[in-house]
N, CA, C and O atoms as a GROMACS GRO file, in nm:
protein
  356
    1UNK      N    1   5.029  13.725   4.957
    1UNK     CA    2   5.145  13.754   5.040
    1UNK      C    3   5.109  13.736   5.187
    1UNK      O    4   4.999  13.710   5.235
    2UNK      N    5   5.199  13.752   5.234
    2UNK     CA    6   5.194  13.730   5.453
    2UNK      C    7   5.107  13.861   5.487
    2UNK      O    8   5.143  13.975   5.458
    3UNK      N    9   5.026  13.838   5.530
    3UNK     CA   10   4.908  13.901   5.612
    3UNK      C   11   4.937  13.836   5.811
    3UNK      O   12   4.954  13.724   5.858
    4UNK      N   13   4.930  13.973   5.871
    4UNK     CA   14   4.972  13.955   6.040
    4UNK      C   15   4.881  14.100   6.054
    4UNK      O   16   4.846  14.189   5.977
    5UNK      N   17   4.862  14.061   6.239
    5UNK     CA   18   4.760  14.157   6.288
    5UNK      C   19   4.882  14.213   6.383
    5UNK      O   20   4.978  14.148   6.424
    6UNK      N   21   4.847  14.382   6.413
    6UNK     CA   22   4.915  14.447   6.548
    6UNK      C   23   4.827  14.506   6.612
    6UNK      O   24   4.721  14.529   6.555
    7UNK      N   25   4.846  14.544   6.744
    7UNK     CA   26   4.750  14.635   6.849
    7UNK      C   27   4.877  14.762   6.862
    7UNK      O   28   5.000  14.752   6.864
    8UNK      N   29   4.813  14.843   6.867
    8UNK     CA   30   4.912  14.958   6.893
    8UNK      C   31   4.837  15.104   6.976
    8UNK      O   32   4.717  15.090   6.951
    9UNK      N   33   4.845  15.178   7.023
    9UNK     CA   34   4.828  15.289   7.125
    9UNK      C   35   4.820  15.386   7.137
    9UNK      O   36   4.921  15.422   7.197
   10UNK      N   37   4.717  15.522   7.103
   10UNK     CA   38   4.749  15.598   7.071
   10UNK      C   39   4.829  15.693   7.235
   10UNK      O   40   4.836  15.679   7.357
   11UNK      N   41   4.863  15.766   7.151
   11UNK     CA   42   4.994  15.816   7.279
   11UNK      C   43   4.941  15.898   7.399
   11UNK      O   44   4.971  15.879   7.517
   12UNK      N   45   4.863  15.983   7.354
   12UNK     CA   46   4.809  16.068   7.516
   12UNK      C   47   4.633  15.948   7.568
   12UNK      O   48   4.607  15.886   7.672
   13UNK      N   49   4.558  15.964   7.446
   13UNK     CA   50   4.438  15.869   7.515
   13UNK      C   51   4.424  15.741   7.585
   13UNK      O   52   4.335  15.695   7.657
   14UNK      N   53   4.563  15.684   7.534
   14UNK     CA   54   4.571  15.488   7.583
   14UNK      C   55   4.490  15.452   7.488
   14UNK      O   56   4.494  15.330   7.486
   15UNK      N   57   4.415  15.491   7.406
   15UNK     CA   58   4.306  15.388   7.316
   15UNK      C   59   4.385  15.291   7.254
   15UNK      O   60   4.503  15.296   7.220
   16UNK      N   61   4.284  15.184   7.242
   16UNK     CA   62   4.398  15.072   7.147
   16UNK      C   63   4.315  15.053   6.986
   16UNK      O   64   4.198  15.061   6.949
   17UNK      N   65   4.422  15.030   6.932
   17UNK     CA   66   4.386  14.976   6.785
   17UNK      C   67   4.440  14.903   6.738
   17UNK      O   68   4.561  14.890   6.756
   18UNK      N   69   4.359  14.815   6.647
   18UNK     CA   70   4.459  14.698   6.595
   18UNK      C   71   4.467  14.746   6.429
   18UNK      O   72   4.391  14.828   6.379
   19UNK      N   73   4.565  14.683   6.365
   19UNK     CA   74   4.554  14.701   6.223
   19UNK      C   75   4.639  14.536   6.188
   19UNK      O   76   4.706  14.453   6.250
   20UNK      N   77   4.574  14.561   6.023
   20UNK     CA   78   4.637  14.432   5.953
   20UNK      C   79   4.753  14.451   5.857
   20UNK      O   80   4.717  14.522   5.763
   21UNK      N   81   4.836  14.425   5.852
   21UNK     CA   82   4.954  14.449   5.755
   21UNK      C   83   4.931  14.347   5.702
   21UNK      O   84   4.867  14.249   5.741
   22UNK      N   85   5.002  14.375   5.575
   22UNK     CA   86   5.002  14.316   5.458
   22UNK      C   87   5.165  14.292   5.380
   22UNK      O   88   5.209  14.395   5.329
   23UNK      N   89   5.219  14.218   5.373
   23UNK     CA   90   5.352  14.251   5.270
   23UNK      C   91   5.289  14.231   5.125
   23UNK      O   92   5.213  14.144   5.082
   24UNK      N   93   5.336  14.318   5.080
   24UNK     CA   94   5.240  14.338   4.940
   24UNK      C   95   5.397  14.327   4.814
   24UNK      O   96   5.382  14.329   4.691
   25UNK      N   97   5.513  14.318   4.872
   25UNK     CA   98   5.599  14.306   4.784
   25UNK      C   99   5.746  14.293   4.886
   25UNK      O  100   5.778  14.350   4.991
   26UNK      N  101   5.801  14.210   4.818
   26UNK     CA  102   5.912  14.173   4.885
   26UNK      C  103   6.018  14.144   4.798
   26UNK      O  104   5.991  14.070   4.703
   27UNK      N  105   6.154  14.195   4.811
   27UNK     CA  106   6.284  14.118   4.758
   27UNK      C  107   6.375  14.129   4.867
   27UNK      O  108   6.354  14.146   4.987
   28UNK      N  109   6.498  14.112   4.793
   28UNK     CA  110   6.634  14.084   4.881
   28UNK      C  111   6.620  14.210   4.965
   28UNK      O  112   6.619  14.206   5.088
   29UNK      N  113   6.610  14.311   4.900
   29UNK     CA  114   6.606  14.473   4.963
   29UNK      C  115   6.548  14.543   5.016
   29UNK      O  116   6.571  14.626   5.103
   30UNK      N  117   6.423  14.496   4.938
   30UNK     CA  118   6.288  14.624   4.974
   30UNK      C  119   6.196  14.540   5.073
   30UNK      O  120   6.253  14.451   5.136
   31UNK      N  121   6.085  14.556   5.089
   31UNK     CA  122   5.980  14.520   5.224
   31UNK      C  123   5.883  14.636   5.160
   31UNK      O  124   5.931  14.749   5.145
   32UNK      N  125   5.804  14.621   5.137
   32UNK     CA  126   5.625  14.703   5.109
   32UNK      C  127   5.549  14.651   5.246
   32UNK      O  128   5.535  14.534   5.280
   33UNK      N  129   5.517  14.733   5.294
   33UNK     CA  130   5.390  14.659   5.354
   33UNK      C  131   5.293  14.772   5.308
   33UNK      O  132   5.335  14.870   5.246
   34UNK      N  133   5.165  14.757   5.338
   34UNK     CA  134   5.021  14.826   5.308
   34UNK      C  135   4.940  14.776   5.469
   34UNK      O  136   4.894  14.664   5.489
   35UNK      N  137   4.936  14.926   5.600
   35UNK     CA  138   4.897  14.876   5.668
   35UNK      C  139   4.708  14.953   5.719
   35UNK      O  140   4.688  15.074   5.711
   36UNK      N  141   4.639  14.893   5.747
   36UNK     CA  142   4.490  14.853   5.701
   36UNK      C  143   4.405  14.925   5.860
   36UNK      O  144   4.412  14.818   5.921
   37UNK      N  145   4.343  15.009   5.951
   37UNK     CA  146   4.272  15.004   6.008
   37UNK      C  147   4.163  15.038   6.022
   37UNK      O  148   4.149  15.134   6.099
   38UNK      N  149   4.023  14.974   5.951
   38UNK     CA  150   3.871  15.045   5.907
   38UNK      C  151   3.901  15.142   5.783
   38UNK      O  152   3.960  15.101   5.683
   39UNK      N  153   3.869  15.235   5.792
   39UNK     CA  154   3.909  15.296   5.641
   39UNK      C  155   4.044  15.376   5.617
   39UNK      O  156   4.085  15.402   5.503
   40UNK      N  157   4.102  15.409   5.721
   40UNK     CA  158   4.258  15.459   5.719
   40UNK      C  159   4.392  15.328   5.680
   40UNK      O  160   4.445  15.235   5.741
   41UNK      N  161   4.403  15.379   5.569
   41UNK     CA  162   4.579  15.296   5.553
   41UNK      C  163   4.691  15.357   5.560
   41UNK      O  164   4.690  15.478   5.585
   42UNK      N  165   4.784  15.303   5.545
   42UNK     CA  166   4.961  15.332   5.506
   42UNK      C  167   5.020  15.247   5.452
   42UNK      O  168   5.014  15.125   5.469
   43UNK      N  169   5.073  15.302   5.392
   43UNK     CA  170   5.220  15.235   5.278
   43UNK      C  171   5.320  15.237   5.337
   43UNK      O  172   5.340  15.335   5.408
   44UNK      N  173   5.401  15.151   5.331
   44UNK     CA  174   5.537  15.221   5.368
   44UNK      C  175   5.653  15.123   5.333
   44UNK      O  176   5.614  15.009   5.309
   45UNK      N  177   5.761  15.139   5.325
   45UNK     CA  178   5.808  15.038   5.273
   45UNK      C  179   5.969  15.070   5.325
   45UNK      O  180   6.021  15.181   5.324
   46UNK      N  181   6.021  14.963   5.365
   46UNK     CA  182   6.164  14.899   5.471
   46UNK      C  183   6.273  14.840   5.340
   46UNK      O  184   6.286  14.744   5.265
   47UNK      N  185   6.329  14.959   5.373
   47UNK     CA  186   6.480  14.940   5.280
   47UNK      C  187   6.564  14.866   5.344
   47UNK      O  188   6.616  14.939   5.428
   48UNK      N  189   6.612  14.745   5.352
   48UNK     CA  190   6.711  14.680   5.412
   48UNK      C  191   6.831  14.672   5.392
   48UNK      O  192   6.889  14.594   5.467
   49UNK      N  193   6.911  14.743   5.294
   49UNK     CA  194   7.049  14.760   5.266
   49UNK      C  195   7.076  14.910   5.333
   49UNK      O  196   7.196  14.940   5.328
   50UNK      N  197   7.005  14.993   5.384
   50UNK     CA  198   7.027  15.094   5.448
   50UNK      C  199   7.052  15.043   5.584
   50UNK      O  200   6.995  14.955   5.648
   51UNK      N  201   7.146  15.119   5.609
   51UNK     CA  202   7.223  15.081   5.821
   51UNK      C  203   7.085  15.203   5.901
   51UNK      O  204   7.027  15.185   6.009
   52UNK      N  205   7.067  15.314   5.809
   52UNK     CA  206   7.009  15.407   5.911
   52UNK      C  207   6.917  15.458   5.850
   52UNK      O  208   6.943  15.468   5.730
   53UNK      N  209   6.786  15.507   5.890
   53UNK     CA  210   6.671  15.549   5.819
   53UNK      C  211   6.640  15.460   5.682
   53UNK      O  212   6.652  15.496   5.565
   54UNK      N  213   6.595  15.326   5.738
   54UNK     CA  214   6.564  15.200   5.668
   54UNK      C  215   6.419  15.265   5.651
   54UNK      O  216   6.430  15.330   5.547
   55UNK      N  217   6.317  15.278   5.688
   55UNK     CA  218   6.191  15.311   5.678
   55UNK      C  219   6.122  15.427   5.611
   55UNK      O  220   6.138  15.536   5.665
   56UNK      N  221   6.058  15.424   5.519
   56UNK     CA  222   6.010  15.539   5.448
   56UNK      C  223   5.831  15.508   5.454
   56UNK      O  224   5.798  15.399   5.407
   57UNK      N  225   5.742  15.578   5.497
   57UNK     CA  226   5.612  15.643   5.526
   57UNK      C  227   5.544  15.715   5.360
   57UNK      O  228   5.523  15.834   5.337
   58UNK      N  229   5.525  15.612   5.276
   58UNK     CA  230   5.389  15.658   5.178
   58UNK      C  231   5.288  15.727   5.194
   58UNK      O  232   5.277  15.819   5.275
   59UNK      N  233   5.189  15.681   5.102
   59UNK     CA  234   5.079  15.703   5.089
   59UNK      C  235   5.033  15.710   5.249
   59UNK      O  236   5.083  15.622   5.319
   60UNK      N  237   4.927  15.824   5.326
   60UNK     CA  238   4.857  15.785   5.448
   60UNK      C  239   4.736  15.878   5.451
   60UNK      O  240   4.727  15.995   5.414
   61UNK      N  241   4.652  15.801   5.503
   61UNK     CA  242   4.515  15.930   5.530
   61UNK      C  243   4.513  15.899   5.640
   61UNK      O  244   4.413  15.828   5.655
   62UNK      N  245   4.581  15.911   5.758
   62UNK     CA  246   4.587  15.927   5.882
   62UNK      C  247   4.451  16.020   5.884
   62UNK      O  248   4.386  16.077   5.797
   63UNK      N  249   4.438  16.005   6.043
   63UNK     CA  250   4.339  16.191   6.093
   63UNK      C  251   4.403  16.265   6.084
   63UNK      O  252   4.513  16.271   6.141
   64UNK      N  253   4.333  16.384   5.976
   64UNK     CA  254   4.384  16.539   6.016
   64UNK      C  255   4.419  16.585   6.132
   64UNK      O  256   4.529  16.640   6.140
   65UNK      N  257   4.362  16.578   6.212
   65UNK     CA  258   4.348  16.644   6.358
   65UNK      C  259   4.419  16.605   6.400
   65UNK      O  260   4.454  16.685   6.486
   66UNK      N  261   4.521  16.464   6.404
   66UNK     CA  262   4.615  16.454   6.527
   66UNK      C  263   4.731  16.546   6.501
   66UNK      O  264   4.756  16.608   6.397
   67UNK      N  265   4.797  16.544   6.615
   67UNK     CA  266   4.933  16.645   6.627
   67UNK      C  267   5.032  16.571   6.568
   67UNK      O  268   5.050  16.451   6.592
   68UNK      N  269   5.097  16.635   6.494
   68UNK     CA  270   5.212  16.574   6.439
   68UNK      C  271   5.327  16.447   6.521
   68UNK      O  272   5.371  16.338   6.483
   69UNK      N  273   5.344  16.535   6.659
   69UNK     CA  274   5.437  16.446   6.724
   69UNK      C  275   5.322  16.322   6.801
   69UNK      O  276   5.371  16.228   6.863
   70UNK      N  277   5.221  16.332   6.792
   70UNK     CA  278   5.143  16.215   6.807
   70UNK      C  279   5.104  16.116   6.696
   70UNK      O  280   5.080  15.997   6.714
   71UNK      N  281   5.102  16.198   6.553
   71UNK     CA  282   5.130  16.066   6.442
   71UNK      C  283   5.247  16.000   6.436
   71UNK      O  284   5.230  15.878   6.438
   72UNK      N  285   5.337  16.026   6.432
   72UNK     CA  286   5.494  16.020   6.447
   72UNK      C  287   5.548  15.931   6.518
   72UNK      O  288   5.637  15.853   6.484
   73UNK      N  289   5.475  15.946   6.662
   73UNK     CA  290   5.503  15.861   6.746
   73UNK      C  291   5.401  15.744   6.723
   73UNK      O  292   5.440  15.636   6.768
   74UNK      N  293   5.307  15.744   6.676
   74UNK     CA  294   5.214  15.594   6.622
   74UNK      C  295   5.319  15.517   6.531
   74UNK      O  296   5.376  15.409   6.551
   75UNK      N  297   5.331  15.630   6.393
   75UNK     CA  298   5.427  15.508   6.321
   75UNK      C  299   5.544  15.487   6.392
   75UNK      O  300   5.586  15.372   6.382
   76UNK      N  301   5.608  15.560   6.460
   76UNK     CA  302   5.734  15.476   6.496
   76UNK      C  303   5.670  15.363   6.585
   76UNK      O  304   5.747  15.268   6.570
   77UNK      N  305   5.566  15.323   6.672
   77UNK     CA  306   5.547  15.194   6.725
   77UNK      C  307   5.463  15.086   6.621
   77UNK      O  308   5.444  14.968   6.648
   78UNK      N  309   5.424  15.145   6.515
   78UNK     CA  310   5.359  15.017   6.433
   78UNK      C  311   5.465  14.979   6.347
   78UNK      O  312   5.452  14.892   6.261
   79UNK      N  313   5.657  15.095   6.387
   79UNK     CA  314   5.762  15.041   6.282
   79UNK      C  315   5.794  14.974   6.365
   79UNK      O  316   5.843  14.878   6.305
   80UNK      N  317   5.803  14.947   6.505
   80UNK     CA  318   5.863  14.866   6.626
   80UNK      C  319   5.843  14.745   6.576
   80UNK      O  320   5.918  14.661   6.528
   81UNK      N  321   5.680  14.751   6.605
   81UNK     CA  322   5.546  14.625   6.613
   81UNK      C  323   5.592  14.534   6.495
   81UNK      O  324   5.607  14.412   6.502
   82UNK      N  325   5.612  14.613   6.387
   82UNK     CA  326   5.668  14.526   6.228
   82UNK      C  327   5.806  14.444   6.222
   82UNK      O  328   5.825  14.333   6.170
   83UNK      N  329   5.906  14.537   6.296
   83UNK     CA  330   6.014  14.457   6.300
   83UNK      C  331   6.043  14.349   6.413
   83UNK      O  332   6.140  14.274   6.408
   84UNK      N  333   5.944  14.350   6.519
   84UNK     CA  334   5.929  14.232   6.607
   84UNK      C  335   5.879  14.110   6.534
   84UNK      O  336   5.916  13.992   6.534
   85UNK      N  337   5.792  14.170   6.478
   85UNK     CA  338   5.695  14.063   6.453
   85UNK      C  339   5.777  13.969   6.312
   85UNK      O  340   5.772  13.848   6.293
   86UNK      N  341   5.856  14.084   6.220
   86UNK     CA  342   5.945  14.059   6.114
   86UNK      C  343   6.060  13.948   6.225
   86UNK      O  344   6.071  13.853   6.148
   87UNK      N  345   6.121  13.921   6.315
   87UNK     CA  346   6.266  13.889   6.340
   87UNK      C  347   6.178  13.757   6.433
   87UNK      O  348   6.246  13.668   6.485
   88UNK      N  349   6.066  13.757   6.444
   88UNK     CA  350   6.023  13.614   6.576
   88UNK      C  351   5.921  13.529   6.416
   88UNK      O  352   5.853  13.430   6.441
   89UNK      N  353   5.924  13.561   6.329
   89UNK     CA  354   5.908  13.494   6.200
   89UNK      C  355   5.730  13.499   6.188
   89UNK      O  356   5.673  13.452   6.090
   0.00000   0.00000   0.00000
């Protein structure tokens, strides 16, 4: 399947990280991706017949330690990063 790289930010440090997505399954509807950085992943997978709360957050072993509204705010920019990168082909 389509394999693409993102850089993304964590929110108070500026550190950068990149990760690799993966579409690991695709139809008319659904979108899987499986996204990859050193030993931390996520699942998540983009409902496209939904108008609102298209995105649902799987499987993740994020860090314990971060603050909630600082994980939160990661995936919502690696959901940004996906649908840019999804609409410029």
């Amino acid at each position: 399947m389509k394999t693409f790289f993102i850089e993304f930010m964590h929110p108070r440090t500026r550190k950068r990280y990149g990760a690799k997505v993966e579409i690991t399954y695709q139809i008319d509807k659904i979108i899987k991706f499986r996204i990859s950085a050193g030993a931390k992943s996520i699942t998540m997978d983009k409902h496209l017949y939904r108008k609102y709360n298209q995105w649902q957050t799987g499987i993740t072993n994020f860090n314990p330690s971060l603050e909630l509204r600082d994980k939160n705010k990661m995936l919502s920019d690696i959901r940004k990063l996906i649908d840019e990168r999804l609409a410029n082909g």
